[in-house]
Structure formats: structure tokens, C-alpha cells
ZADREN-35783 format. One record per residue (C-alpha): residue number from 1; x negated, y, z negated. Coordinates in Angstrom, 1 decimal. Each point is the difference from the previous one (the first is absolute). Example, Ala and Ser with C-alpha at 12.3 -4.5 7.8 and 13.67 -1.06 7.14 Angstrom:
   n   east  north     up
   1  -12.3   -4.5   -7.8
   2   -1.4    3.4    0.7
***
This chain:
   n   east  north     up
   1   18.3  -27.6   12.4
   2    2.2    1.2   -3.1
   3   -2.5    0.1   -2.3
   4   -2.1    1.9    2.6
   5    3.2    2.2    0.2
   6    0.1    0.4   -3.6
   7   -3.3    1.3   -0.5
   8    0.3    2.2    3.0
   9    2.8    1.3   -1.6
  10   -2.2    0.7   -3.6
  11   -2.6    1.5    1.9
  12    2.1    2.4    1.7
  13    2.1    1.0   -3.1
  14   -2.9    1.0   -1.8
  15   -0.4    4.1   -0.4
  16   -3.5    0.2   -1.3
  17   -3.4   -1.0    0.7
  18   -0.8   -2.4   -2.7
  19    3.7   -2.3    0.3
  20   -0.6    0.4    4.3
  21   -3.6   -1.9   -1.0
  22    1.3   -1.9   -2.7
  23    2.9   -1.4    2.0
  24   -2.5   -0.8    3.3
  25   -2.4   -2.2   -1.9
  26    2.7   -1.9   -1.8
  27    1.3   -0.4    3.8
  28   -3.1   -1.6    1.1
  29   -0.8   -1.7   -2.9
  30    3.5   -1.9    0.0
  31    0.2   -0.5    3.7
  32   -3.7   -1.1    0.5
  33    0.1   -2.5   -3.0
  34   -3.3    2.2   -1.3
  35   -1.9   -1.0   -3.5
  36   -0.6    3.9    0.1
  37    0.8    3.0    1.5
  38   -2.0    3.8    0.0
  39   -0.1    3.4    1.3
  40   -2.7    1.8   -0.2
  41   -0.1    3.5    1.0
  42   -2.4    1.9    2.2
  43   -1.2    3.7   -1.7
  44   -2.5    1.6    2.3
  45   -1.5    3.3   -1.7
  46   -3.5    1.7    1.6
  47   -2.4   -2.7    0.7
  48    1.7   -2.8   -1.6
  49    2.4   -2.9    0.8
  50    1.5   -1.5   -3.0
  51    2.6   -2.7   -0.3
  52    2.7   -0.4   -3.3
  53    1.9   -2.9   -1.4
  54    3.7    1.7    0.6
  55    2.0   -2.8   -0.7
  56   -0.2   -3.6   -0.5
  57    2.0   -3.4   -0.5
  58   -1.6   -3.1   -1.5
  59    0.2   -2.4   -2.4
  60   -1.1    1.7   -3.1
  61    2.6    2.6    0.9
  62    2.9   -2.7    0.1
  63    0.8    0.7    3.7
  64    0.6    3.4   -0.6
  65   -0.8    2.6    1.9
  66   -2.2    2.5   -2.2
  67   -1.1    3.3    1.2
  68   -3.3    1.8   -1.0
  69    0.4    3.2    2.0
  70    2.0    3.2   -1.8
  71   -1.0    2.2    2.9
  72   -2.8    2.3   -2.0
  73   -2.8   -2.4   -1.9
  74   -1.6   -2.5    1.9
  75    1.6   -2.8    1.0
  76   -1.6   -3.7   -2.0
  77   -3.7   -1.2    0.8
  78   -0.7    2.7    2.4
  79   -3.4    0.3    1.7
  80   -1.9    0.7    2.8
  81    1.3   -2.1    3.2
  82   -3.8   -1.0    0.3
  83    0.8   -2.6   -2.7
  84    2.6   -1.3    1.5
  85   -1.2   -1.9    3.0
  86    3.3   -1.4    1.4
  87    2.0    3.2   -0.4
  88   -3.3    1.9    1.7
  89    0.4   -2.2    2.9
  90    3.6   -0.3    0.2
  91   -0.2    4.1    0.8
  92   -2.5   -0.3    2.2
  93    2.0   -2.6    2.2
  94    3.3    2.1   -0.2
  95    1.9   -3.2   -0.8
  96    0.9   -3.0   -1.6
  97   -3.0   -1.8   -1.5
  98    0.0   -3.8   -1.6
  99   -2.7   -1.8   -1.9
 100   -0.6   -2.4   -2.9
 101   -0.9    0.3   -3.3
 102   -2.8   -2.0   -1.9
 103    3.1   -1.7   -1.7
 104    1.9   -1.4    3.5
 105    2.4    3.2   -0.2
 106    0.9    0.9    3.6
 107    0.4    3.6   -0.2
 108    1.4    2.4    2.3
 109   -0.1    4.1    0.6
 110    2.2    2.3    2.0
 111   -0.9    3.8    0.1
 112    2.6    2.1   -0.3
 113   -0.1    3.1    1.3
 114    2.5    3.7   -0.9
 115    1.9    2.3    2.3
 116   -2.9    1.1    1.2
 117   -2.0   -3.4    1.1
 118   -2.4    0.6   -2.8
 119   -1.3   -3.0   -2.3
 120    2.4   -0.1   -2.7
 121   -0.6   -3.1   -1.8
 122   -0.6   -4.0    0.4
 123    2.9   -2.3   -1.1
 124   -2.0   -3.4   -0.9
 125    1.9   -3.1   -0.1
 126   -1.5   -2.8   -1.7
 127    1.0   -3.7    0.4
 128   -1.7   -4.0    0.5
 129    0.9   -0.5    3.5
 130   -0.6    3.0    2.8
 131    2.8    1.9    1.2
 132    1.6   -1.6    3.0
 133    0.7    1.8    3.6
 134    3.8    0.5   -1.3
 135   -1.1    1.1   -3.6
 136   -2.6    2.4    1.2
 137    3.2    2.0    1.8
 138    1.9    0.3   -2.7
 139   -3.3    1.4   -2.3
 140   -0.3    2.6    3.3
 141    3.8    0.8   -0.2
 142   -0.2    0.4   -3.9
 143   -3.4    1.7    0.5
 144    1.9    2.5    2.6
 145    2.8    0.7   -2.0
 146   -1.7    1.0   -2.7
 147   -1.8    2.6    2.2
 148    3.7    1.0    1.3
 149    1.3    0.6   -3.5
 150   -2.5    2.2   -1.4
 151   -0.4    1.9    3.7
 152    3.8    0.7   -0.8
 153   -0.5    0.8   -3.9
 154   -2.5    2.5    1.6
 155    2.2    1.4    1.9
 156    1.5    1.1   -2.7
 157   -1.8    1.2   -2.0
 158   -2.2    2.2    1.7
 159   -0.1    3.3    1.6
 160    1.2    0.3    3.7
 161   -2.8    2.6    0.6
 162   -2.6   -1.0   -2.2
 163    0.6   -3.3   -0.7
 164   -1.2    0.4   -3.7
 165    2.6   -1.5   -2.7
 166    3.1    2.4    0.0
 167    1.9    1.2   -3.5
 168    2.2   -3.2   -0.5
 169   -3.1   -1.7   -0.2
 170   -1.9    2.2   -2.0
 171    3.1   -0.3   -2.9
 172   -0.4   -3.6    0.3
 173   -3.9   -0.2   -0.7
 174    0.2    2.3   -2.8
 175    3.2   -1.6   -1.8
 176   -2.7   -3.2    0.0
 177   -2.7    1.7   -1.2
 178    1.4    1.7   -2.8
 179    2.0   -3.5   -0.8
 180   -2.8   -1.9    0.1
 181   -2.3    1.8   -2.4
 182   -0.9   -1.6   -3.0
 183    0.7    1.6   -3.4
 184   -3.7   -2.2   -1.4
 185   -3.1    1.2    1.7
 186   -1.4   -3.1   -1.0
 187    2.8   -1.9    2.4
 188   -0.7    2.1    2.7
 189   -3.3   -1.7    1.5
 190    1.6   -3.4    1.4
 191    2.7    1.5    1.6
 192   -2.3    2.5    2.5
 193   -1.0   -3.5    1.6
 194   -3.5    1.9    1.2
 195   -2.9   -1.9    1.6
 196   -2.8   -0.6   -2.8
 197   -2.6    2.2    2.2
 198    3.1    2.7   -0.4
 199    1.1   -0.3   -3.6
 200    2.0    3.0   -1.6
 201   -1.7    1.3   -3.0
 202    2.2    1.5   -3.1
 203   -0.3    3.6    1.8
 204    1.1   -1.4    3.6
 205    3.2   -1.3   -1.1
 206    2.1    3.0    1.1
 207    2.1    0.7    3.3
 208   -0.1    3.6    1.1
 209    2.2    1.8    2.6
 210   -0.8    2.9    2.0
 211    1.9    2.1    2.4
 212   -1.6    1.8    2.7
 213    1.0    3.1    1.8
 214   -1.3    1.2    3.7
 215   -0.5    3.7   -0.6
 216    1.8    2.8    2.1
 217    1.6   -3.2    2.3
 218    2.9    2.7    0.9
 219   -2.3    2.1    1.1
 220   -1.7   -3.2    2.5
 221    4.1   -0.6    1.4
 222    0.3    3.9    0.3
 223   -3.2    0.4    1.8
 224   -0.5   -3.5    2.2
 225    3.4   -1.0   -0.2
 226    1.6   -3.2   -1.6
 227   -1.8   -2.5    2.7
 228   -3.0    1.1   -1.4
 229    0.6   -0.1   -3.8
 230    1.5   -3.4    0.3
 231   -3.1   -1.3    1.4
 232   -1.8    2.0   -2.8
 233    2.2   -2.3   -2.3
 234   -0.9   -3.2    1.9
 235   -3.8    0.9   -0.3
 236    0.3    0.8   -3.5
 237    1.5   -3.6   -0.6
 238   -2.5   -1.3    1.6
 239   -3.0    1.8   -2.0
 240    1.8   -1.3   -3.1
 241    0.0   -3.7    1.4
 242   -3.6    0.8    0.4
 243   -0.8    1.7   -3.4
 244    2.3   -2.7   -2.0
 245   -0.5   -3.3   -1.7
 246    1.6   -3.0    1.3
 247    1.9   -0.3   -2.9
 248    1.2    4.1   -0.3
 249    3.5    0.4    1.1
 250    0.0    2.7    2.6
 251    4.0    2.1    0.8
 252    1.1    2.7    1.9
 253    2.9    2.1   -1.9
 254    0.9    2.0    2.9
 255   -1.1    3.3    1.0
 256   -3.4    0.2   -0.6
 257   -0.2   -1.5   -3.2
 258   -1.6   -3.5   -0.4
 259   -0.3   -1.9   -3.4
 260   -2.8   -3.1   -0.9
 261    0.3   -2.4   -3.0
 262   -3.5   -1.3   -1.1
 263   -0.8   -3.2   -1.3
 264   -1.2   -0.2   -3.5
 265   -3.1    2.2   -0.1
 266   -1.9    1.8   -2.4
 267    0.7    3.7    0.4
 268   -3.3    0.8    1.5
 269    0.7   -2.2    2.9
 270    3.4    1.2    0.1
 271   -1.1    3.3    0.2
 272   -2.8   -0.9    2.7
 273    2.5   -1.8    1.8
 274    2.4    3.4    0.6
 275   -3.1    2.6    0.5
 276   -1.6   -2.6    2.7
 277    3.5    0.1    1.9
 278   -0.2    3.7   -0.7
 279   -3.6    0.4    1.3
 280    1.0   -2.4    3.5
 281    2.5    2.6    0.9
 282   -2.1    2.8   -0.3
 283   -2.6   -1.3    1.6
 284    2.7   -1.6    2.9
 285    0.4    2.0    3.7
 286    3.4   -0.1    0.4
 287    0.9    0.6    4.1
 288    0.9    3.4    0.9
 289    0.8    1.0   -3.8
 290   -3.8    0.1   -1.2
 291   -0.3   -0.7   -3.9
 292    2.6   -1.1   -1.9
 293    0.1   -0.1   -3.8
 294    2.1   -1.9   -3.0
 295    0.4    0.9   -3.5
 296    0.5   -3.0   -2.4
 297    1.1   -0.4   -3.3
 298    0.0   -3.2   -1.6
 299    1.1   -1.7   -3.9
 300   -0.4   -3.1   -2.0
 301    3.4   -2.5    0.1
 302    0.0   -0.6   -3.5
 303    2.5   -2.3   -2.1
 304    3.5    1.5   -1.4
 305   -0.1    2.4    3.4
 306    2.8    0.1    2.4
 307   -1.0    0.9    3.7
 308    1.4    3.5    0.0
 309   -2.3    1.1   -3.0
 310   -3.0   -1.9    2.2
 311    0.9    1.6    2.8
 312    0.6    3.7   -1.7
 313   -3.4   -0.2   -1.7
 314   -1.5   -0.7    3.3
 315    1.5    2.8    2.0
 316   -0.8    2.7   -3.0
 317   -3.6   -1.2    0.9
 318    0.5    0.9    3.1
 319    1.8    2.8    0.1
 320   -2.7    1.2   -2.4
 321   -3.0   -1.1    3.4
 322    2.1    1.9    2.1
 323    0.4    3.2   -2.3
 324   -3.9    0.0   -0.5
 325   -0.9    0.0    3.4
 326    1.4   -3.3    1.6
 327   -2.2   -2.8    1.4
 328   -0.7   -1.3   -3.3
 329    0.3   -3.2   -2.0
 330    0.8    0.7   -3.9
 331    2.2   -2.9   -2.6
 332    2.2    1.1   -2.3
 333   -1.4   -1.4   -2.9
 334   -3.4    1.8    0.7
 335    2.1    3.4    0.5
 336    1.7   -0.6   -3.1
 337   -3.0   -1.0   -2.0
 338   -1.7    3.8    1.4
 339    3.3    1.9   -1.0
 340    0.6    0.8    3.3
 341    3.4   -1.8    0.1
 342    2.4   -0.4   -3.3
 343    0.9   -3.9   -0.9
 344    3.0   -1.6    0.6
 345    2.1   -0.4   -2.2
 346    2.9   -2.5    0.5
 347    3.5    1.2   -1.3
 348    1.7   -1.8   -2.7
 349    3.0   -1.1    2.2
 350   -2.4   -1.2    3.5
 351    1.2   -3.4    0.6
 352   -2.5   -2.4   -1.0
 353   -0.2   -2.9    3.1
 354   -3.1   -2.1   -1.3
 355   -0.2   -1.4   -3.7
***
């Protein structure tokens, strides 16, 4: 019961969502007397289900629990669920699967599901005996808190209205990105941990943020009142959900400004990423307020920048859509390039974050 209490204790002290999954599989892996212990994520874009190696313990990690997942590439070995049989038919049945390998290995599956009882992931315990009646609790209970802790960790971090990622959480994923980029090109190609079928060429190697602007919104509160625009804002979270990757990183700022951080992409998908969201919500009926537009400007996240200079260069892009006409998509970089907006230029004495 202590050591139970003790990892209970690790589990809930944790503040992010790599240590919350980190700290869960070490749980069941020490409690459950496992030979090795996984999490493998569920991403579920248009027409596909694919599963992730998220985190792992096992013996060639020296029972330690390693994590695969930095919440933008993809996660290790990730493919279509259609190659992995037991995982396909563990989320079919809803719950807790068991079989046995070619090798004797009894293994066992629970599907964990979010805050929203959506598939969320499979935590797959492997060991030489099956679990018993007793054991198979405590994999539920550690299966369930796991779903606890990260319904809580969404709770803060999102949006009450929207329930895209809020500001805190934006800082937070952009302090990693910019920390995380590699000064060597040539290093930069392990560490996106993409699928072979999805491997990053040189060009695709960039993240990109854009913010996005609903045009004249003041004028939908003053006209429909503010019922009405915040459903406008809960539709337009919803088209972006839609339009996004399952990877993107979608966050309201407030008002009626909303903000998504790409994956590494080339800039042509980047761009055709923003002018298909773009394109969805002029094409979109929005109840009782008719057609509804955005203007987006977007920039490349580039090394030696700190997030106010990414975030400036993306608003002068689109304060440039909106002074052109609004319901337009334009980067900075292409603006710049056409002499239609002036380079930046960082001042001698801006305080320099990321070496």
C-alpha cells in the first residue's frame, strides 16, 4: 500500500504531460512486476487512425521511463492502427484486452480515454505470467488516473469558451520550440521522430505560426449581441479543429483573436494550411450571422528569435491582410521579400533568450 501511495503521490505531483505519463508507466511497471511498459498514443486526423510509441520502460532503457512524444512531431514508430491488430481490437472492444505473444509474453491493454471519453491512448503492460483479478484493478486504477490527470492538466490549459489551448499555454509551447531547435541542419532530422511514409525533407524542417483575426467581430456583438458572437467564436474553433493537423497547436488569445503553431512544414504547406482554414470560413454559414470572414498572417519560427519578434512579424502580416482588404492569408517573409513590408531589424540591446 505505501509504495502504491508513493507513486500516487509522483503521479499527482507532476505539472506536465510527459512527467504525468512518465510517472504512470513507471507506476505500473513497478507495481505489476512488468518486463516492459508502453504508451502509445492515439492521433486521429481525416480518414486515419494512427497509434505512437509515447513512452516506454524496458530493459534496454535500464528501467527507466523514456518518453518519445514532445507534443508536435510524431510520437516513435507511428502507423496506421490497421498494423496494429491488438491495439485495433482493443478500440473496438472499448476495454481491457490480453493476449500472448509468439514468445510466451502475456500482454495486456487498457484504453485510456480524455475528458471527453475519446480514445486517448493504450497503456500496454508486458510480463510472463497474466495479470491477476487483483493486478488487473490496479492497471484500471493507474489507467484511470492517468485519464484524471491530464482531464485536470486540460482544464487548465484551455479556453473556457473555446476550449482551444489558452495564452499560458501558448508561452509554454513556444519557449520549447524555440529551445529545442538545433543550431546543425544536419542534426535536425532524428529529432522530428516522423513516420518513414512522413519524412521531413531539408525544406520541411520549419515551424510556422500564424494569427488569425475574425473581421468586423464588433460589429457581429453590436449587431446580434454577445450570445451570438460567442457562438461565432465556438464555431470558428471548431472549423479550425477541422481545417488543422493533428499535430498543429490551435489557441484562443481572447477577443477574437486565435493563434496556431504548425508542425515542421515546408512553406507551401504552411501556407496551404492557413488559406484552407481561410477558404472553410468563407465558405461556412454561420446561424443568423451569414458569412463570416478571417484575415491571417503567418511567419517562420526561426533560431536566435524570441517570441515577441515571432509574434510581431506575424501580426505586421496581418495587419497588412486586413489593410488590403481583410479575408486574406499573406507571411511575413513573402511581404517582405515583395517590399511590401520593411525587415526587422533587432536592436542592439533586445535581450537575446536562445543561444
Amino acid at each position: 500500500m505505501n509504495q502504491l501511495l508513493h507513486h500516487v503521490d509522483l503521479i499527482t505531483r507532476s505539472r506536465n504531460r510527459g512527467e504525468i505519463e512518465a510517472a504512470v508507466i513507471t507506476a505500473a511497471h513497478v507495481l505489476l512486476g512488468a518486463g516492459r511498459t508502453e504508451l502509445h498514443k492515439l492521433f486521429m486526423p481525416p480518414g486515419d487512425v494512427l497509434v505512437g510509441l509515447a513512452a516506454e520502460i524496458a530493459p534496454e532503457t535500464g528501467g527507466a521511463a523514456v518518453t518519445h512524444d514532445d507534443g508536435f512531431s510524431w510520437p516513435e514508430r507511428i502507423g496506421s492502427i490497421e498494423h496494429s491488430p491488438h491495439f485495433e481490437h482493443c478500440l473496438a472492444e472499448g476495454r481491457r484486452c490480453a493476449d500472448t505473444l509468439p514468445d510466451g509474453t502475456c500482454r495486456t491493454i487498457l484504453l485510456v480515454r480524455d475528458a471527453r471519453h475519446e480514445p486517448y491512448a493504450f497503456l500496454s503492460i508486458l510480463r510472463a505470467q497474466p495479470l491477476t483479478a487483483d493486478e488487473q484493478q490496479t492497471a484500471a486504477g493507474l489507467a484511470q488516473l492517468l485519464a484524471n490527470c491530464l482531464a485536470m492538466l486540460d482544464y487548465s490549459e484551455t479556453d473556457s469558451l473555446t476550449r482551444l489551448l489558452n495564452r499560458k499555454t501558448f508561452d509554454e509551447y513556444l519557449i520549447k520550440i524555440l529551445t529545442s531547435i538545433p543550431a546543425q541542419d544536419d542534426s535536425f532530422g532524428d529529432a522530428l521522430h516522423l513516420p518513414q511514409r512522413r519524412q521531413a525533407n531539408p525544406a520541411a524542417r520549419d515551424h510556422w505560426l500564424g494569427v488569425m483575426d475574425i473581421d468586423h467581430f464588433k460589429s457581429i456583438n453590436d449587431r446580434f449581441g454577445h450570445l451570438i458572437g460567442d457562438e461565432v467564436l465556438i464555431l470558428m474553433a471548431n472549423l479550425m479543429r477541422e481545417s488543422f493537423r493533428a499535430q498543429d497547436r490551435l489557441f484562443r488569445f481572447g477577443g477574437e483573436e486565435f493563434v496556431a503553431l504548425l508542425r515542421p512544414a515546408e512553406f507551401s504547406h504552411a501556407h496551404a494550411t492557413f488559406e484552407r482554414f481561410r477558404a472553410l470560413v468563407e465558405g461556412h454559414e454561420f446561424p443568423q450571422v451569414g458569412r463570416v470572414t478571417v484575415s491571417i498572417g503567418f511567419t517562420r519560427i526561426k533560431l536566435g528569435d524570441t517570441p515577441s519578434r515571432i509574434l510581431d512579424n506575424a501580426d505586421e502580416a496581418l495587419y497588412w491582410a486586413k489593410e488590403h482588404g481583410r479575408n486574406q492569408c499573406h507571411a511575413f517573409e513573402t511581404l517582405v521579400a515583395e517590399g511590401k513590408l520593411a525587415p526587422r531589424q533587432a536592436p542592439e540591446s533586445e535581450l537575446v533568450l536562445f543561444d
